[in-house]
The first five atom37 places (N, CA, C, CB, O) and aatype in JSON, in Angstrom:
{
  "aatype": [20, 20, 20, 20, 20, 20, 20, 20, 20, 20, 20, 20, 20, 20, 20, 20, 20, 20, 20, 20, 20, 20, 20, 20, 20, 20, 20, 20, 20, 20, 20, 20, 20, 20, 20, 20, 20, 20, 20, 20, 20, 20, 20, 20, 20, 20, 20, 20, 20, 20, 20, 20, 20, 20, 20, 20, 20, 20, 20, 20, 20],
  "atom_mask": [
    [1, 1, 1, 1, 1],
    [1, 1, 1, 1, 1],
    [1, 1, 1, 1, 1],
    [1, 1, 1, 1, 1],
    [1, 1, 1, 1, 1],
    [1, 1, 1, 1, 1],
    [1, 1, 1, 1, 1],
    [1, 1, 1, 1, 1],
    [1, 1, 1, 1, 1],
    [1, 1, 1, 1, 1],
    [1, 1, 1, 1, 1],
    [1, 1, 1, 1, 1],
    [1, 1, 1, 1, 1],
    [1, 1, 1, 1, 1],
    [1, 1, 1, 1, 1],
    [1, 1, 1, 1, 1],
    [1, 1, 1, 1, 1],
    [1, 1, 1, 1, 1],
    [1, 1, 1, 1, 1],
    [1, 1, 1, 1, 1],
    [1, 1, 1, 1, 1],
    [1, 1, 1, 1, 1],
    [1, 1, 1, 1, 1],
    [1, 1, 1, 1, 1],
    [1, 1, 1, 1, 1],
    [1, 1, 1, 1, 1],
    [1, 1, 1, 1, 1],
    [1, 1, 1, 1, 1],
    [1, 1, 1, 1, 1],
    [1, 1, 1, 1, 1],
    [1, 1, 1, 1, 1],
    [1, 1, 1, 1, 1],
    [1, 1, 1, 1, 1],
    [1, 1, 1, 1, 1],
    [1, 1, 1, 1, 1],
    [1, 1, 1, 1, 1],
    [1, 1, 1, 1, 1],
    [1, 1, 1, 1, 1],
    [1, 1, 1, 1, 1],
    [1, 1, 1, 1, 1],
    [1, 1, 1, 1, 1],
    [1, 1, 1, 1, 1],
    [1, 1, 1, 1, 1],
    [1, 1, 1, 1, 1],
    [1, 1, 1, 1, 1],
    [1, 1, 1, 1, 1],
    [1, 1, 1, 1, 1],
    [1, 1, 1, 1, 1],
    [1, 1, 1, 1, 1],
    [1, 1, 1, 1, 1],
    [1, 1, 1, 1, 1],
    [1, 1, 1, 1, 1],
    [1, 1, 1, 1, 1],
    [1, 1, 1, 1, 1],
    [1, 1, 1, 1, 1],
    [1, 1, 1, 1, 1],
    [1, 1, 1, 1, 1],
    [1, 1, 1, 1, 1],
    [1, 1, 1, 1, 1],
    [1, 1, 1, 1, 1],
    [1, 1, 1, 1, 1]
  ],
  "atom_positions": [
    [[-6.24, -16.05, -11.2], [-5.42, -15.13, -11.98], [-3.94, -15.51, -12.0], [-5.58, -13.73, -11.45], [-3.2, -14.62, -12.44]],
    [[-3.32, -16.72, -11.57], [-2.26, -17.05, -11.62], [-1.7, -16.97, -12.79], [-2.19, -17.98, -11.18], [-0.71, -16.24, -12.66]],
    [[-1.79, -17.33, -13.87], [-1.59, -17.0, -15.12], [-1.27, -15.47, -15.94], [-2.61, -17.51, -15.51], [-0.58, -15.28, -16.94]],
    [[-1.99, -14.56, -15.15], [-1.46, -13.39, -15.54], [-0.75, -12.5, -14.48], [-2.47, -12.72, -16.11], [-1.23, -11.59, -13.81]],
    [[0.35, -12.91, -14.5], [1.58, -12.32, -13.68], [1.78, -10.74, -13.63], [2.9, -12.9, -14.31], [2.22, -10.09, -12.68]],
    [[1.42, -10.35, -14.69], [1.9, -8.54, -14.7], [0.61, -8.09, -14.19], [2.32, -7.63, -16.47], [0.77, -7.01, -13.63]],
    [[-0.75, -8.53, -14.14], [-2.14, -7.61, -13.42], [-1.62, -8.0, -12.2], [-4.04, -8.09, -13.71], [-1.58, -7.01, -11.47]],
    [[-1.02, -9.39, -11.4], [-1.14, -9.42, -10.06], [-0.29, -8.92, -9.6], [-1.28, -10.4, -9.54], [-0.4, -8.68, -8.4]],
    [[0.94, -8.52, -10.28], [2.13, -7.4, -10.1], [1.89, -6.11, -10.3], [3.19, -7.58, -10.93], [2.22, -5.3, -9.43]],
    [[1.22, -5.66, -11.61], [0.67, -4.1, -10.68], [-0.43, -4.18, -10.08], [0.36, -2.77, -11.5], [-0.79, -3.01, -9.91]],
    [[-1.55, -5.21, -9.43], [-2.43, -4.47, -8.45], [-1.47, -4.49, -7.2], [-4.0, -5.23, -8.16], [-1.95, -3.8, -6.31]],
    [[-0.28, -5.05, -6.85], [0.27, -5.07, -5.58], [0.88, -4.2, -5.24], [0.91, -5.9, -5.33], [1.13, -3.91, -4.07]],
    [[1.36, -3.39, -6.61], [2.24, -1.99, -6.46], [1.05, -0.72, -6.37], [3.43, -1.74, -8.04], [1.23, 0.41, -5.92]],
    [[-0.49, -1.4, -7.05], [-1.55, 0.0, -6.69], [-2.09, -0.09, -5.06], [-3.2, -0.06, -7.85], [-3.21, 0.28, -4.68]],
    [[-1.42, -0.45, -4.52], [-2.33, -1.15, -3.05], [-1.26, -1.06, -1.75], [-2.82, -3.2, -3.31], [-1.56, -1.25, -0.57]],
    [[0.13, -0.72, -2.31], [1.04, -0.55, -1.32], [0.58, 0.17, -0.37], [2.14, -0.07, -1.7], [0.62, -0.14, 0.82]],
    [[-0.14, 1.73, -1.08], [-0.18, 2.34, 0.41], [-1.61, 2.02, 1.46], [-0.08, 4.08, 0.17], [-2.02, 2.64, 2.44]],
    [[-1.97, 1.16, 0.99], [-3.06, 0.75, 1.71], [-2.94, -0.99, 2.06], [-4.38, 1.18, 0.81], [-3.15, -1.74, 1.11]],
    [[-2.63, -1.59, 3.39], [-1.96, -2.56, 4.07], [-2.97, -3.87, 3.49], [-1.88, -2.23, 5.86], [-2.9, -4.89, 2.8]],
    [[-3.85, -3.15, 4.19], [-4.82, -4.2, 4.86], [-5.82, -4.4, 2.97], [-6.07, -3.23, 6.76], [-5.94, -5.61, 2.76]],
    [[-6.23, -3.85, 2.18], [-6.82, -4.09, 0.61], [-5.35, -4.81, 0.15], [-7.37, -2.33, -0.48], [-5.49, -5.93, -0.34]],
    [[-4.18, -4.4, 0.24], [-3.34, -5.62, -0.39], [-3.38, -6.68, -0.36], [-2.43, -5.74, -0.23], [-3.5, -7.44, -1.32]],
    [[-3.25, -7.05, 1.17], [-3.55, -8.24, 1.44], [-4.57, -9.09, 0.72], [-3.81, -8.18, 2.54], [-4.45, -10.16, 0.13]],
    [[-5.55, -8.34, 0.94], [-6.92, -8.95, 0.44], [-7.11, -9.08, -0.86], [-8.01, -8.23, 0.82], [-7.92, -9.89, -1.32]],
    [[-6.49, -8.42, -1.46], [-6.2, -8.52, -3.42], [-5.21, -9.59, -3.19], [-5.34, -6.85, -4.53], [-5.57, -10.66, -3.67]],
    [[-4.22, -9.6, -2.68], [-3.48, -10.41, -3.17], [-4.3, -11.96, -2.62], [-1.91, -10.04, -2.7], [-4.24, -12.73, -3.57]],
    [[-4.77, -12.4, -1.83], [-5.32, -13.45, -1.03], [-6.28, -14.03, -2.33], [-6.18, -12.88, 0.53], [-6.36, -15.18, -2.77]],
    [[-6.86, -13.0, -2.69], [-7.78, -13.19, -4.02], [-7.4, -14.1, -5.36], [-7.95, -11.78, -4.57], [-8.05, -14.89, -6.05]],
    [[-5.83, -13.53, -5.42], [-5.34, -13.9, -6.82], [-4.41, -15.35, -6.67], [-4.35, -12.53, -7.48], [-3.76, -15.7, -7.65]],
    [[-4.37, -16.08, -5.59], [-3.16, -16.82, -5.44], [-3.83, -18.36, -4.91], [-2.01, -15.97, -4.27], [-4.54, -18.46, -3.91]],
    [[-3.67, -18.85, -5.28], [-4.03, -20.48, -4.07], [-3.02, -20.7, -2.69], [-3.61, -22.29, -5.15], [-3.19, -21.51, -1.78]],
    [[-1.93, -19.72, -2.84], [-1.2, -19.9, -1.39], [-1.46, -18.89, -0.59], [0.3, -20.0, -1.4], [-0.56, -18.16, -0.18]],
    [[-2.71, -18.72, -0.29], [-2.99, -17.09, 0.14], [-2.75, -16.73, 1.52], [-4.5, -16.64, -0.08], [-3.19, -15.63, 1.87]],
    [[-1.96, -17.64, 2.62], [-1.36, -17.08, 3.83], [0.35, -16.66, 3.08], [-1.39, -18.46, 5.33], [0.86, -15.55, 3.04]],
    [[0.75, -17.58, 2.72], [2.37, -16.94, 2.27], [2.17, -15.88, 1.46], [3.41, -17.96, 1.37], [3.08, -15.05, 1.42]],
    [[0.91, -15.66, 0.63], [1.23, -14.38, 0.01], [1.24, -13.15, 0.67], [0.47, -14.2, -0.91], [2.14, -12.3, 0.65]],
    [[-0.52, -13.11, 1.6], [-0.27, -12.31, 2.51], [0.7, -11.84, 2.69], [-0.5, -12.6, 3.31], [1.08, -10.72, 2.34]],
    [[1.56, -13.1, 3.61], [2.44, -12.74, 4.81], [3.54, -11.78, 4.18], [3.15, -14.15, 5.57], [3.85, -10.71, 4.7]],
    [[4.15, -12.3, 2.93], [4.85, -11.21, 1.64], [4.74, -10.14, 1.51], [4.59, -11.31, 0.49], [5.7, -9.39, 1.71]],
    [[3.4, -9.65, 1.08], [2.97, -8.33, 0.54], [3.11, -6.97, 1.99], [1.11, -8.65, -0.11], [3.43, -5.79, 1.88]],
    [[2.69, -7.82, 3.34], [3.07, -7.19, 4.04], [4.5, -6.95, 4.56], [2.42, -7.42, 4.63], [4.89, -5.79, 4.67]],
    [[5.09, -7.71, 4.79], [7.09, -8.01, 4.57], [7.59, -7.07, 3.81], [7.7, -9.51, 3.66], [8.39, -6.26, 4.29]],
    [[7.16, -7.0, 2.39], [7.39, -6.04, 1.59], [7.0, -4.83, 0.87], [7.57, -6.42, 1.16], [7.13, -4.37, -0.27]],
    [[6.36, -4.45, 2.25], [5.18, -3.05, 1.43], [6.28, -2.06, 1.65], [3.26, -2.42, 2.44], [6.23, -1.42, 0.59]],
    [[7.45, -1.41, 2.5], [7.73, -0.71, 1.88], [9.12, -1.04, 0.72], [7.74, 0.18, 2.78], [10.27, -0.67, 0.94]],
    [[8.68, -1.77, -0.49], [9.66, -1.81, -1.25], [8.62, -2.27, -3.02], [10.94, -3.06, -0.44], [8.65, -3.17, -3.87]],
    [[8.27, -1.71, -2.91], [7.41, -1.63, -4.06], [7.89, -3.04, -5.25], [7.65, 0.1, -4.75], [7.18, -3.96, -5.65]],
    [[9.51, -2.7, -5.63], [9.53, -3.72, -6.66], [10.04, -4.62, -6.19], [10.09, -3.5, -7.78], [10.24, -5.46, -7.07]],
    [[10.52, -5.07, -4.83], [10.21, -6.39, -4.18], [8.9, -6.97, -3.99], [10.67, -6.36, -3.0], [8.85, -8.2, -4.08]],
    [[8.01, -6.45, -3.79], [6.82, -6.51, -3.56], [6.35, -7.03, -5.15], [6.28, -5.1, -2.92], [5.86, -8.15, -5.26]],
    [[6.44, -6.51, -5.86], [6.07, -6.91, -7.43], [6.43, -8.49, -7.38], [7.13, -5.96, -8.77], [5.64, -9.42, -7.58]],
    [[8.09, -8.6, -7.01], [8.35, -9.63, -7.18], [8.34, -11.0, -6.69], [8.94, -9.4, -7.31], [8.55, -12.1, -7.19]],
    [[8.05, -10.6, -5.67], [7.72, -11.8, -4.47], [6.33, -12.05, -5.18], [7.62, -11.24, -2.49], [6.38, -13.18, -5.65]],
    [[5.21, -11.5, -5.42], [4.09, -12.12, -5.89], [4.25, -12.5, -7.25], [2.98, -11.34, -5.72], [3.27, -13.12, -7.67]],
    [[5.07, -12.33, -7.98], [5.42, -13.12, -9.49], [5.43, -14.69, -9.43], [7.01, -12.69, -10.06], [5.01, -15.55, -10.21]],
    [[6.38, -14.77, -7.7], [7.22, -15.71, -7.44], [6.19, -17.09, -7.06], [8.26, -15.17, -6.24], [6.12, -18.3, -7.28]],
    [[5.37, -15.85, -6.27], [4.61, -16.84, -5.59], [3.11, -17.58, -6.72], [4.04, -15.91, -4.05], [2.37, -18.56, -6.65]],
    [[3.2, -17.01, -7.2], [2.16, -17.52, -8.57], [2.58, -18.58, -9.21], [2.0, -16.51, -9.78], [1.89, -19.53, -9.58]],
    [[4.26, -18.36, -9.4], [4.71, -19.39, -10.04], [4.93, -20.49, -9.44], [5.62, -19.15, -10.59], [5.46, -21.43, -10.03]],
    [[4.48, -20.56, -7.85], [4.95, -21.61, -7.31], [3.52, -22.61, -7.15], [5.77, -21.17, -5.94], [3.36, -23.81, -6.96]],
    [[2.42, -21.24, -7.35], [1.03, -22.05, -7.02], [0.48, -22.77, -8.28], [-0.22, -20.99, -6.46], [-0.56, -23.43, -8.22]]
  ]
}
């Protein structure tokens, strides 16, 4: 799903309040799936950092 940047940006903002399914969505959508992890948790409480760090990281994979 690297290619579609805005589904992997809002499932990360539907999943904030739940730690441990973020992770695992996000691990799903990325080929760098320890740095994303490690992100989504870094930035769970900040929702549109969180958006953005996984934009970032798509674009890097």
């Amino acid at each position: 799903m690297t290619n579609d940047q805005s589904s992997l940006c809002r499932h990360s903002i539907d999943m904030t309040n739940d730690k441990s399914s973020l992770c695992r969505h996000s691990i799903d959508m990325t080929n760098d799936q320890s740095s994303l992890c490690r992100h989504s948790k870094d930035t769970r409480n900040d929702q549109s950092s969180l958006c953005r760090h996984s934009i970032d990281m798509t674009n890097d994979s």
